[in-house]
OpenMM code with the backbone's topology and positions (N, CA, C; nanometers):
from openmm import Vec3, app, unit

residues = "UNK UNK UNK UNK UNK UNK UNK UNK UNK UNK UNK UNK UNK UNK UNK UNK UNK UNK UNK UNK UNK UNK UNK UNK UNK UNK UNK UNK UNK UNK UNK UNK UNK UNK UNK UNK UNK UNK UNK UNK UNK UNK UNK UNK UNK UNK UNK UNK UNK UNK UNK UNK UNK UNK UNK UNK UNK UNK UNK UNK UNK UNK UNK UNK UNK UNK UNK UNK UNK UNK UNK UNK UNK UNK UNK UNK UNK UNK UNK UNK UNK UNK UNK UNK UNK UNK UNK UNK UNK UNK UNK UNK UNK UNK UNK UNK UNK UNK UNK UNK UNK UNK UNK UNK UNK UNK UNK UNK UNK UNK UNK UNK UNK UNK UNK UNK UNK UNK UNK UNK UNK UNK UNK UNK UNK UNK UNK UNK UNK UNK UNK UNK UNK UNK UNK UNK UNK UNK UNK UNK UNK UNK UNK UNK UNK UNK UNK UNK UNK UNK UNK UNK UNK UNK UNK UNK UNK UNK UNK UNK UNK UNK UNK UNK UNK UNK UNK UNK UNK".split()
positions = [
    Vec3(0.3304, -0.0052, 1.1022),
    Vec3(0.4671, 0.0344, 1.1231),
    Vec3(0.5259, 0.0716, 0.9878),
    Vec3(0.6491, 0.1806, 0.9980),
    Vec3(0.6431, 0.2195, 0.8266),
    Vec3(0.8030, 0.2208, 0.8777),
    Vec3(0.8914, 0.1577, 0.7710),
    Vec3(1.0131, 0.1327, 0.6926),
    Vec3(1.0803, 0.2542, 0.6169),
    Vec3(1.1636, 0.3435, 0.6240),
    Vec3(1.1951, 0.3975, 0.5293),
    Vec3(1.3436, 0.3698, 0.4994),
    Vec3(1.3688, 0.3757, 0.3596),
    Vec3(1.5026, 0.2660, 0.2940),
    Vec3(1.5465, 0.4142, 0.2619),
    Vec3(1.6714, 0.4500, 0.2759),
    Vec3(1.7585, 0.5640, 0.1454),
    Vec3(1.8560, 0.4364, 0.0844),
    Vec3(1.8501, 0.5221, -0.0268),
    Vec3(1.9472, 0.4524, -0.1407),
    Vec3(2.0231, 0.5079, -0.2173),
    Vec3(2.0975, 0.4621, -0.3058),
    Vec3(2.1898, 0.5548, -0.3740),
    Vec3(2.2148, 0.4722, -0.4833),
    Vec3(2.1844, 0.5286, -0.6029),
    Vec3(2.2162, 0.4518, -0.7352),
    Vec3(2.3024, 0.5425, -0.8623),
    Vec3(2.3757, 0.4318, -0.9074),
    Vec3(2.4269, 0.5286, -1.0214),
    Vec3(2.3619, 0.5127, -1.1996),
    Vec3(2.3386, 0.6099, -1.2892),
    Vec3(2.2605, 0.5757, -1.4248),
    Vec3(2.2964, 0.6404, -1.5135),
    Vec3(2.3653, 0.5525, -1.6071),
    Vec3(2.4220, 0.6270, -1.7615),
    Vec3(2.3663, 0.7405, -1.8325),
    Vec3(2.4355, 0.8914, -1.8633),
    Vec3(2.3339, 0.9434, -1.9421),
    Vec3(2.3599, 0.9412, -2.0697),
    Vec3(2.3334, 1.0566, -2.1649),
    Vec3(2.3393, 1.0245, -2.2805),
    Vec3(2.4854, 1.0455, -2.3093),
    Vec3(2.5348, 1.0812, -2.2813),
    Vec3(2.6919, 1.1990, -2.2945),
    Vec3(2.7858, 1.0870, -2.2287),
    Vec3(2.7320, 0.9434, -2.1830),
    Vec3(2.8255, 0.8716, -2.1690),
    Vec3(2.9020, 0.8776, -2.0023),
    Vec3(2.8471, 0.9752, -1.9946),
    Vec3(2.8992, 0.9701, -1.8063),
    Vec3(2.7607, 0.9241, -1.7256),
    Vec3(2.7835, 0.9431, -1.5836),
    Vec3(2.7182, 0.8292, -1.4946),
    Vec3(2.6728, 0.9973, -1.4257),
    Vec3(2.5445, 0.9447, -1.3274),
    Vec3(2.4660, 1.0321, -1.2552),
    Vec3(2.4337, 0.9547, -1.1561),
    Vec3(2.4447, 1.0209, -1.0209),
    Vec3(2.4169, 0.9429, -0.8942),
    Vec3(2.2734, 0.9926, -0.8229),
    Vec3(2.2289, 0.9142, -0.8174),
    Vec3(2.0430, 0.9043, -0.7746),
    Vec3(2.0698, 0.8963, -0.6223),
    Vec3(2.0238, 0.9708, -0.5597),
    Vec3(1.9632, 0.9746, -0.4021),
    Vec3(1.8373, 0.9381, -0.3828),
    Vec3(1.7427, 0.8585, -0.2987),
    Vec3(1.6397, 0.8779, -0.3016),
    Vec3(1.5840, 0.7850, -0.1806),
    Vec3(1.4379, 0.7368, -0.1654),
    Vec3(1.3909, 0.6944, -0.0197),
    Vec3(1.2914, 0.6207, -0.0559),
    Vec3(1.2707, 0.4711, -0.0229),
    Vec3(1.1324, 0.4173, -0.0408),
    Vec3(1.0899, 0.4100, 0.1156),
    Vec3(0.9863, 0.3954, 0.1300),
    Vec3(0.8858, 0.3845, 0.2213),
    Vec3(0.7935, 0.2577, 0.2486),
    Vec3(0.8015, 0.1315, 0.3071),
    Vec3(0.7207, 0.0161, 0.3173),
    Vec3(0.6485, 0.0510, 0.4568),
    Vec3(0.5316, -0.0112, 0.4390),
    Vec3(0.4437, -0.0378, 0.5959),
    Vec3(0.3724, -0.1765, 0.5994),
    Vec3(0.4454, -0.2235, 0.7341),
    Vec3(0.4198, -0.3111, 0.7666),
    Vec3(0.2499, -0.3638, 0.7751),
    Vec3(0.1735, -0.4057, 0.7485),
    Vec3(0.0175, -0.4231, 0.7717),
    Vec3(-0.0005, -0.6257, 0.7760),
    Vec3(0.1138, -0.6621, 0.7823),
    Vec3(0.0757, -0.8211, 0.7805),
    Vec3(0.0261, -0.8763, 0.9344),
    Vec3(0.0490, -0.8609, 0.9957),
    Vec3(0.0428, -0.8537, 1.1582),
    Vec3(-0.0929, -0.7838, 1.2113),
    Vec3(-0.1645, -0.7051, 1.1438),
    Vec3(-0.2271, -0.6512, 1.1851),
    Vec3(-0.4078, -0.7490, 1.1597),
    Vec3(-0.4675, -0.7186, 1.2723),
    Vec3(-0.5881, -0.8038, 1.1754),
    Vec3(-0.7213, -0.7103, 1.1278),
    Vec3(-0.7606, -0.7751, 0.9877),
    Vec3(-0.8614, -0.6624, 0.9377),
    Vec3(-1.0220, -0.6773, 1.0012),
    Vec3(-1.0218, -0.5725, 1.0061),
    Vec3(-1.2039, -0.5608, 1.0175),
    Vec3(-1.3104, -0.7000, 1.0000),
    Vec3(-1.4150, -0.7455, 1.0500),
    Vec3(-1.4714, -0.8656, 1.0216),
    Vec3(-1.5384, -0.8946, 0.9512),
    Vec3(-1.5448, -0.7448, 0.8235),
    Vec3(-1.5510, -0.7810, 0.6674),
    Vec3(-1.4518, -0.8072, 0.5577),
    Vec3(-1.3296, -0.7728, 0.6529),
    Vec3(-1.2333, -0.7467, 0.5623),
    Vec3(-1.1452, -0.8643, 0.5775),
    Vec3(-1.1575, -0.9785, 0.4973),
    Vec3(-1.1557, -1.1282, 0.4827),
    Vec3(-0.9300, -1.1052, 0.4589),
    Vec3(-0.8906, -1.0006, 0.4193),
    Vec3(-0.7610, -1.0045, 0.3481),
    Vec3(-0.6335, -0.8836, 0.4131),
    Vec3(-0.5252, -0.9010, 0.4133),
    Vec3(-0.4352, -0.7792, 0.4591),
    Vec3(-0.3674, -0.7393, 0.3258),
    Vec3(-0.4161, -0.6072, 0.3395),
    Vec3(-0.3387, -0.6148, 0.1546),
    Vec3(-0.2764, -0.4659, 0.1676),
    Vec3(-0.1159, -0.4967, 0.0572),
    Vec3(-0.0696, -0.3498, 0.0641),
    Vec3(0.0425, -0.3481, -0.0812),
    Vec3(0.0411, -0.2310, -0.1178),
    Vec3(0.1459, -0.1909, -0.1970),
    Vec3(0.2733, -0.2105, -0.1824),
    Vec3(0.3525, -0.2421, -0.2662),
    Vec3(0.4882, -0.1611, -0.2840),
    Vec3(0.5857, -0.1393, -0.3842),
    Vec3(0.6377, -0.0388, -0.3839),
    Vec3(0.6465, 0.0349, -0.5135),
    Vec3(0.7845, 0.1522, -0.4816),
    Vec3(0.8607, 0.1859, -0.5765),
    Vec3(0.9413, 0.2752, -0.5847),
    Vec3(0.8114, 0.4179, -0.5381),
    Vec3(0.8116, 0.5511, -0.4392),
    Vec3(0.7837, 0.6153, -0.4480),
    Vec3(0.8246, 0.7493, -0.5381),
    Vec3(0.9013, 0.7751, -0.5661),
    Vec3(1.0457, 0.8669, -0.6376),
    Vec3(1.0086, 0.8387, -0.7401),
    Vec3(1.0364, 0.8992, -0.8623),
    Vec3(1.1037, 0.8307, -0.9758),
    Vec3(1.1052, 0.9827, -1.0553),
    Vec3(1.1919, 0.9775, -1.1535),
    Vec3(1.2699, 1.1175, -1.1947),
    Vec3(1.2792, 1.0310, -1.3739),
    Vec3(1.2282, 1.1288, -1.4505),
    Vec3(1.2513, 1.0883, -1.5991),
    Vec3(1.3047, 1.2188, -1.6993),
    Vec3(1.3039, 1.1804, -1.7918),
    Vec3(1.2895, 1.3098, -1.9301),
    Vec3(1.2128, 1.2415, -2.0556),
    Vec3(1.1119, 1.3335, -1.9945),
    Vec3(0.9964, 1.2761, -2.1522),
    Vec3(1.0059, 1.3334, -2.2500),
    Vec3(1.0621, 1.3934, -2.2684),
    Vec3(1.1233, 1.4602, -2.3782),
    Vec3(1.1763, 1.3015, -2.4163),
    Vec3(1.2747, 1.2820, -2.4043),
    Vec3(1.3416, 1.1377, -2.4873),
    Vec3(1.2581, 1.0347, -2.4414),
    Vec3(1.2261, 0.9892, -2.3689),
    Vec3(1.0941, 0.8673, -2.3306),
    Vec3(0.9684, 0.9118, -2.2396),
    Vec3(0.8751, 0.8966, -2.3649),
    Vec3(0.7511, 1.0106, -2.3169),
    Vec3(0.6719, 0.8878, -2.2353),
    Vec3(0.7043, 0.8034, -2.2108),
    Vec3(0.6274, 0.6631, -2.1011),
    Vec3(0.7291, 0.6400, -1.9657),
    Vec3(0.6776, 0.6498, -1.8488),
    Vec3(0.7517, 0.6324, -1.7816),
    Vec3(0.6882, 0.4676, -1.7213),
    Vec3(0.6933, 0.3491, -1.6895),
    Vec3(0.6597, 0.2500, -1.6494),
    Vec3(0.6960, 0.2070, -1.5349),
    Vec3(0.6357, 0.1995, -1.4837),
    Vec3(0.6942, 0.1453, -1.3118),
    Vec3(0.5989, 0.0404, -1.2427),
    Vec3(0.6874, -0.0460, -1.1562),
    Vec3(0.6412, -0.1616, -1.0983),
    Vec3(0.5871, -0.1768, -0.9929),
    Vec3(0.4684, -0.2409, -0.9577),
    Vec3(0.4197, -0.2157, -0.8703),
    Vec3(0.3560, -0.3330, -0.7520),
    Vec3(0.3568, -0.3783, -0.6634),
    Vec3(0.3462, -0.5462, -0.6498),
    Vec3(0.2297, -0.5007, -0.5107),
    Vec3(0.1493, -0.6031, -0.5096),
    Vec3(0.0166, -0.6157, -0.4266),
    Vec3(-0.0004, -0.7165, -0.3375),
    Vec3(0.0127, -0.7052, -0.2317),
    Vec3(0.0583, -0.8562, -0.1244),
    Vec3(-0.0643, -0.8784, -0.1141),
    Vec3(-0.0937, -0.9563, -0.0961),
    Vec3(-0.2565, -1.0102, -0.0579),
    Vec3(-0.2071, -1.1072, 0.0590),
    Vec3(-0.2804, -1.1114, 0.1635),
    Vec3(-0.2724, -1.1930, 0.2934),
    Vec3(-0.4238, -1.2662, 0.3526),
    Vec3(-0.4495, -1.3699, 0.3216),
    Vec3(-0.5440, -1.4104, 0.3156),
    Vec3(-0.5441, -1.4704, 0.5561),
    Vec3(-0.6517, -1.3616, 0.5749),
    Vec3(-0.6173, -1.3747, 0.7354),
    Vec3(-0.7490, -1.4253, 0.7916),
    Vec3(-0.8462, -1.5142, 0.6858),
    Vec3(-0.9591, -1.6364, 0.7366),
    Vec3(-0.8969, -1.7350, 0.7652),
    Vec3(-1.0050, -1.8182, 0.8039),
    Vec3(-0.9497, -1.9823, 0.8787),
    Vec3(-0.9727, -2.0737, 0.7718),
    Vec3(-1.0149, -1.9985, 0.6200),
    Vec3(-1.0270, -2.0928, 0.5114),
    Vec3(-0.9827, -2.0502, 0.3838),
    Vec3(-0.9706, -2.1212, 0.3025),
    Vec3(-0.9190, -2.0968, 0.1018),
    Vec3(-0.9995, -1.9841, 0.0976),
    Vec3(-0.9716, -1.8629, -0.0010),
    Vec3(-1.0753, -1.7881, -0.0728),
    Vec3(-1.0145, -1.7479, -0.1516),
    Vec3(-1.1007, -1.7475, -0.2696),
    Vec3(-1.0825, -1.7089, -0.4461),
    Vec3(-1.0757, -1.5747, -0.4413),
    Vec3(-1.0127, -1.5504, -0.4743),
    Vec3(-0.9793, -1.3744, -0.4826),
    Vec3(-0.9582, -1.2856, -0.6090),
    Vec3(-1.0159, -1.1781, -0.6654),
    Vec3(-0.9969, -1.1325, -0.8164),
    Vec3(-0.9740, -0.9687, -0.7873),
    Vec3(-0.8407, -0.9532, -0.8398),
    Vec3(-0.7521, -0.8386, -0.8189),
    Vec3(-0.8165, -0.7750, -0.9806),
    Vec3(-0.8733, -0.6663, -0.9766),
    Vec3(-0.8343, -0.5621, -1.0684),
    Vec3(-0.8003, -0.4444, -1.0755),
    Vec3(-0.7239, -0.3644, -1.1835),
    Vec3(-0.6652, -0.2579, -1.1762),
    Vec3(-0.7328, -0.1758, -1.2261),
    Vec3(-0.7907, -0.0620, -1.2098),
    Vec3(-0.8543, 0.0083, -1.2321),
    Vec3(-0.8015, 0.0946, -1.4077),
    Vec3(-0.8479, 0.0738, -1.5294),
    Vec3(-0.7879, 0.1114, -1.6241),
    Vec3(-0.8182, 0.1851, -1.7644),
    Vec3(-0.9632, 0.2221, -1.7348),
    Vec3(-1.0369, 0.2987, -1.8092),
    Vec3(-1.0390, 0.4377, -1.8085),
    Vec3(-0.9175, 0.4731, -1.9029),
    Vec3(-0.8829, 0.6151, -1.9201),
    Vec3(-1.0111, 0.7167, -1.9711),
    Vec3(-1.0076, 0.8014, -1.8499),
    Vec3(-1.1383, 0.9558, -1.8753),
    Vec3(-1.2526, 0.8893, -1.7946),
    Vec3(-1.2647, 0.7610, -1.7634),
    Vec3(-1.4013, 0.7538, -1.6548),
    Vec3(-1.4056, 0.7794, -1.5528),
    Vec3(-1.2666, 0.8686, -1.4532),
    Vec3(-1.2933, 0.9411, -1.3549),
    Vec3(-1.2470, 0.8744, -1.2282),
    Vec3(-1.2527, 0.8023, -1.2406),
    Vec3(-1.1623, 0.7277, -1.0953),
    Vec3(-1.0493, 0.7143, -1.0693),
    Vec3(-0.9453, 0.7377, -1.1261),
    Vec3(-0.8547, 0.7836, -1.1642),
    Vec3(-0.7881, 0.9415, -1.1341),
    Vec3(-0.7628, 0.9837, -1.0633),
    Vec3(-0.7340, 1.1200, -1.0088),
    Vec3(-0.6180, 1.1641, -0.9976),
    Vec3(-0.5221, 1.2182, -1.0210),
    Vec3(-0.3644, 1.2843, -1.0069),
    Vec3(-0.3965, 1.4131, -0.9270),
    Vec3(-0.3265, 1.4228, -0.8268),
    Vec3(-0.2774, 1.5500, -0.7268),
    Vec3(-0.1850, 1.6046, -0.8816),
    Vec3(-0.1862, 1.7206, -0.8737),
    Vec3(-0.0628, 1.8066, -0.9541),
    Vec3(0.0011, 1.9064, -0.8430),
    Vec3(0.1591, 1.9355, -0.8390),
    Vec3(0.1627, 2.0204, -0.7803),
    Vec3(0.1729, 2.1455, -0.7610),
    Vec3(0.0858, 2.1908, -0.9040),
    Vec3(0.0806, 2.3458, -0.9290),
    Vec3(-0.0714, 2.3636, -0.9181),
    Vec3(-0.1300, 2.2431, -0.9050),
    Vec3(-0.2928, 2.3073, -0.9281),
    Vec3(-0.3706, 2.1571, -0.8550),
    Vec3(-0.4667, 2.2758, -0.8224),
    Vec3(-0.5598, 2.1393, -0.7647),
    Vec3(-0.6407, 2.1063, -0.8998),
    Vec3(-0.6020, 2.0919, -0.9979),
    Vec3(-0.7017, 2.0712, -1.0693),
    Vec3(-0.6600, 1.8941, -1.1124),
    Vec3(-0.7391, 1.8259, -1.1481),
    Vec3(-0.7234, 1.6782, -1.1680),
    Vec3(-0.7178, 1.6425, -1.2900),
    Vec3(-0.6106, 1.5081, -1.3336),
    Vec3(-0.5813, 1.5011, -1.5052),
    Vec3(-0.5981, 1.3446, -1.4560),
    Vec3(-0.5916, 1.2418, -1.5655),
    Vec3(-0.5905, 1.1007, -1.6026),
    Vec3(-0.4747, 1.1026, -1.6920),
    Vec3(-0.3633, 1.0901, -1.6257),
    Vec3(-0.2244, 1.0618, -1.7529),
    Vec3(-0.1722, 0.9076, -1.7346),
    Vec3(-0.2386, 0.8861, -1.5977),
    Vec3(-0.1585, 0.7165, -1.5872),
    Vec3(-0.2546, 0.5683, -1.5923),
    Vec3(-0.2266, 0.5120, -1.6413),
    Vec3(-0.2724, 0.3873, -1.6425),
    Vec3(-0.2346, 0.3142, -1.6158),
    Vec3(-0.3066, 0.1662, -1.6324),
    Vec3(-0.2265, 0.0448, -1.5472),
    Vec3(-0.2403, -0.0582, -1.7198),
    Vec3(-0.0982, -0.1422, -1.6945),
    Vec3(-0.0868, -0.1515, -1.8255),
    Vec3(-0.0517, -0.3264, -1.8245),
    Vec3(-0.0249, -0.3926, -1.8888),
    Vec3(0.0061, -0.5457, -1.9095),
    Vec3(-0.1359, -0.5901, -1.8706),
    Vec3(-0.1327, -0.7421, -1.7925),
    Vec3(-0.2154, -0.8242, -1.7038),
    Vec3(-0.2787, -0.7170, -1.6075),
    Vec3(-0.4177, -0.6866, -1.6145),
    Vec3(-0.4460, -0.5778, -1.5005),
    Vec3(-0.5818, -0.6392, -1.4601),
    Vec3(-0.6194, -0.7828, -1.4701),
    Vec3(-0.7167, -0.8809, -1.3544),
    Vec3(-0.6366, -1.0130, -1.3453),
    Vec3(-0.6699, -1.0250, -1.1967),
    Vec3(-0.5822, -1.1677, -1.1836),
    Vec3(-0.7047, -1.2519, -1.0800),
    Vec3(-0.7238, -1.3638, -1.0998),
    Vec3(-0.7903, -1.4409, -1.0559),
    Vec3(-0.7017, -1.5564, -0.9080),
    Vec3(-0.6987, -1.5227, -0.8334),
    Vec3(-0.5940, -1.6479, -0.7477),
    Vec3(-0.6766, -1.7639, -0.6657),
    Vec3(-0.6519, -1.8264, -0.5769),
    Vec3(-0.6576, -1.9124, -0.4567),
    Vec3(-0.6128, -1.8807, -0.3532),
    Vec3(-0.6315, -1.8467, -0.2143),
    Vec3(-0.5367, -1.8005, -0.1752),
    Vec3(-0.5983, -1.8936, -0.0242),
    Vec3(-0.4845, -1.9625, -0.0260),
    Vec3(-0.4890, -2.1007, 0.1034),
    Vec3(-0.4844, -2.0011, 0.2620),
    Vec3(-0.5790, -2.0854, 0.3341),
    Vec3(-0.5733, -1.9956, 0.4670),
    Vec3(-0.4115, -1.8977, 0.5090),
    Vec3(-0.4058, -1.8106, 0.5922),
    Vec3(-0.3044, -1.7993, 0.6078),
    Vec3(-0.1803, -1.7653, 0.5444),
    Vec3(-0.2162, -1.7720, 0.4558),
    Vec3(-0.0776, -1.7487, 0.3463),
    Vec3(-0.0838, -1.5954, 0.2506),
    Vec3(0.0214, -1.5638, 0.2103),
    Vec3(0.0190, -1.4761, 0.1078),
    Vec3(0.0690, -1.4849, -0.0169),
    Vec3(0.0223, -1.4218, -0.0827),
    Vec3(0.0432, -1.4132, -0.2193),
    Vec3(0.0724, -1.2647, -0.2739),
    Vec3(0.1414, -1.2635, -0.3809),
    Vec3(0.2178, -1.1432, -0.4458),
    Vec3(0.1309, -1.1342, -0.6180),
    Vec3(0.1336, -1.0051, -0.6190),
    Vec3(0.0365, -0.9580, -0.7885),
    Vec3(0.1508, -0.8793, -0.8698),
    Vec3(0.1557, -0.8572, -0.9497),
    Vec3(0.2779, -0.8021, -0.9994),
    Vec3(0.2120, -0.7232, -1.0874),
    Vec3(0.1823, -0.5649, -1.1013),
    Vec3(0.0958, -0.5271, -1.1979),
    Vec3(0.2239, -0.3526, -1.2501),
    Vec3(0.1950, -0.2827, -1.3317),
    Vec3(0.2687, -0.2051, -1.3473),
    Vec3(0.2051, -0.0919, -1.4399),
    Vec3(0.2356, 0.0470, -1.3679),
    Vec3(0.1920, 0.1398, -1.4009),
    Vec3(0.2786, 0.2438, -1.5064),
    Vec3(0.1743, 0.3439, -1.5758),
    Vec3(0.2691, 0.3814, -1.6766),
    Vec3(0.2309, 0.5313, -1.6987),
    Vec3(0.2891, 0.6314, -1.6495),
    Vec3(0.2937, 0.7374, -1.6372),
    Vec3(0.3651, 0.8327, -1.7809),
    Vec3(0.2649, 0.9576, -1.7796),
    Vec3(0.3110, 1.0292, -1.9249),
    Vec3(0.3324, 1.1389, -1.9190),
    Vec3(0.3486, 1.1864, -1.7849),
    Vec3(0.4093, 1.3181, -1.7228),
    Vec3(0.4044, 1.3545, -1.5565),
    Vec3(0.4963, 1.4603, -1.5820),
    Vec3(0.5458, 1.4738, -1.3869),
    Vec3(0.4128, 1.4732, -1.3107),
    Vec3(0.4158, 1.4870, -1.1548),
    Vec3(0.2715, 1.4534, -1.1114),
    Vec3(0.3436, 1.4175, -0.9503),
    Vec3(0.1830, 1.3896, -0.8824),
    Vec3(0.1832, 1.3267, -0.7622),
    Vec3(0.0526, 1.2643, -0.8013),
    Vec3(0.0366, 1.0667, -0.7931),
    Vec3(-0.0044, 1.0280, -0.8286),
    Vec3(-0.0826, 0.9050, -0.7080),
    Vec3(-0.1985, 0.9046, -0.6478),
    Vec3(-0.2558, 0.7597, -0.6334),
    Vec3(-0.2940, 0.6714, -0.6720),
    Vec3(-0.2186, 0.5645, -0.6680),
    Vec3(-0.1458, 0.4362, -0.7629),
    Vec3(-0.2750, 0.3166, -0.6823),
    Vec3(-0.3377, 0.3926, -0.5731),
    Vec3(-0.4445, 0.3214, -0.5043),
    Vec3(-0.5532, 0.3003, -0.5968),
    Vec3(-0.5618, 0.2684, -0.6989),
    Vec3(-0.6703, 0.2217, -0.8250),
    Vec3(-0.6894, 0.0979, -0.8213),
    Vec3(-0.7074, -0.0088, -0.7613),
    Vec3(-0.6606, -0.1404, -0.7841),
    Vec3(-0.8095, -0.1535, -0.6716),
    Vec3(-0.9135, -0.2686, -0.7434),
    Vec3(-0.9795, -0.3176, -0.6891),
    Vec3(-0.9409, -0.4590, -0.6544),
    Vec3(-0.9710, -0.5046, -0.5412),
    Vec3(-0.9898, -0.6675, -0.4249),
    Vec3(-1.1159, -0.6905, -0.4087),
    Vec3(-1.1513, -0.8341, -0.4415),
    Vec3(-1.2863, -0.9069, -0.4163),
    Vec3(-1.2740, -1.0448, -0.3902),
    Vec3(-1.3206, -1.0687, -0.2657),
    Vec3(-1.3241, -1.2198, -0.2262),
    Vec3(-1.4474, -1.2624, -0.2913),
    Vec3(-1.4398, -1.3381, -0.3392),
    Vec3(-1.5911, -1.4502, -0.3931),
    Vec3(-1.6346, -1.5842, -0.2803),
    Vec3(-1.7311, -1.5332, -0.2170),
    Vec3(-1.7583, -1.6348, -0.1263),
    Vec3(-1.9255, -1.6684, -0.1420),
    Vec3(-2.0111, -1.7914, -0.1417),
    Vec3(-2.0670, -1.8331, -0.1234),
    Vec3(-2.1756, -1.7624, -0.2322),
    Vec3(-2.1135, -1.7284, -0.3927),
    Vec3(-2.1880, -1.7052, -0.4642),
    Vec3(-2.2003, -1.5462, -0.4588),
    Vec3(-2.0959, -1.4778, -0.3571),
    Vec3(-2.1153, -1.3348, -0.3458),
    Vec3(-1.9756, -1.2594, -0.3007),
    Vec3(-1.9588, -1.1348, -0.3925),
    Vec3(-1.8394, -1.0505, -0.3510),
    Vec3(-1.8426, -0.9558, -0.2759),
    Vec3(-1.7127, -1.0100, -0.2097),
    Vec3(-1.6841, -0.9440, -0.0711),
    Vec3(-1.5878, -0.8265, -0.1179),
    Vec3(-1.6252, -0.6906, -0.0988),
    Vec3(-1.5341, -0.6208, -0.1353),
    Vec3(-1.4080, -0.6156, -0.0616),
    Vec3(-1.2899, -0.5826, -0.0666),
    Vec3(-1.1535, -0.5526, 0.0302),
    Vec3(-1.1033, -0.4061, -0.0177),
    Vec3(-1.0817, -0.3784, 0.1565),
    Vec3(-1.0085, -0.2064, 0.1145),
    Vec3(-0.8584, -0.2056, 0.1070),
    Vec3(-0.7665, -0.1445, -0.0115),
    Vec3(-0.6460, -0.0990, 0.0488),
    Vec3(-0.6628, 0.0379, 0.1256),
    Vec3(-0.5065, 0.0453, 0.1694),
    Vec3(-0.5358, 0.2155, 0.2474),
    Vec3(-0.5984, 0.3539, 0.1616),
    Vec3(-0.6261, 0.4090, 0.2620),
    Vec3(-0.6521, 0.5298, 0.1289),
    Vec3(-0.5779, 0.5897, 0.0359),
    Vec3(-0.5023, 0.5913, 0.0835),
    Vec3(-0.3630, 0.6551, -0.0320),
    Vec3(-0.2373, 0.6334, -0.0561),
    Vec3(-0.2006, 0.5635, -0.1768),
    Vec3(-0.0817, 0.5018, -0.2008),
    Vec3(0.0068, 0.6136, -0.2902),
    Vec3(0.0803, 0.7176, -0.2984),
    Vec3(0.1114, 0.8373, -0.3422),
    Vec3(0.2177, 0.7800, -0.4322),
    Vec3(0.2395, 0.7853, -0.5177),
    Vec3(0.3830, 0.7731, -0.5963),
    Vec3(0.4044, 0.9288, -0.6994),
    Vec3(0.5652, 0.9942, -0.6795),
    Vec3(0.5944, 1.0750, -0.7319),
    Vec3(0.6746, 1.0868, -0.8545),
    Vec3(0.5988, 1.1729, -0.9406),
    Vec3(0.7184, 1.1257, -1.1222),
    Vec3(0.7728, 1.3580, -1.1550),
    Vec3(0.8952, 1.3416, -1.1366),
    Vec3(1.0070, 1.4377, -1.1560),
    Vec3(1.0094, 1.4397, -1.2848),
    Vec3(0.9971, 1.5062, -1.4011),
    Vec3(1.0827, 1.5557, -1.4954),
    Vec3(1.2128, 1.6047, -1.4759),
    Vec3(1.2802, 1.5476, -1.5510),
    Vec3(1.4340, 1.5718, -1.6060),
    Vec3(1.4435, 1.7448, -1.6457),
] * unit.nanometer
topology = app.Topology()
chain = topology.addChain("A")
for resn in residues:
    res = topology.addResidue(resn, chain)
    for name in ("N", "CA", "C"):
        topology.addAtom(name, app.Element.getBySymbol(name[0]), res)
């Protein structure tokens, strides 16, 4: 099931007056749902989709990005989140929207492996954050999930495509 929020914000510019932001996030529901009978976890994004900068004055754009993990076995499992972050090795892909051609401008930046517990039933939140260095249409879906069970990793899928969009000013 998918959520869509409009919002309306206001943001100082340089000249001392205010600018009013329109814009729309998008959540989907996936907690309710149950995964595949390899797929030990319910896991999903969420994230500002939008975001509008001028790199000209701040050539990093950083944005937040949070990873629900839903642990939907009948037992504990150790779980190790990483973010995919090795700039030019290719996994990493940007849509552009003048060209199909593919660039690596974003990375994932701070804490980008997290090790948890995650008690039957319950969920847990990752807090990881991405950092963009020009306009784009971007899958922010880089983020590997692995259950560790019985001496062996269980891979976990998110969806295929988590899209986030960056506007130049």
């Amino acid at each position: 099931m998918g959520l869509v929020v409009f919002w309306e914000g206001s943001i100082p510019d340089s000249s001392g007056g205010s600018r009013v932001l329109h814009a729309q996030n998008h959540a989907y529901v996936e907690a309710a749902l149950r995964p595949a009978p390899s797929q030990l976890l319910c896991l999903g994004l969420s994230y500002q989709e939008c975001w509008s900068t001028d790199f000209k004055a701040t050539p990093l754009l950083s944005v937040n990005v949070t990873l629900h993990i839903t642990n939907c076995h009948d037992s504990q499992l150790e779980v190790v989140v990483t973010a995919k972050t090795t700039a030019g090795s290719g996994d990493k892909k940007t849509i552009t929207k003048s060209s199909s051609d593919t660039t690596l401008p974003f990375i994932w930046s701070g804490m980008v492996k997290h090790r948890l517990e995650l008690p039957e039933q319950t969920t847990k939140s990752v807090d990881l954050t991405a950092v963009f260095s020009q306009p784009g249409v971007y899958d922010i879906n880089q983020v590997a999930v692995v259950v560790l069970r019985n001496s062996e990793e269980v891979p976990q899928v998110l969806k295929s495509t988590s899209l986030l969009r960056v506007d130049s000013l």
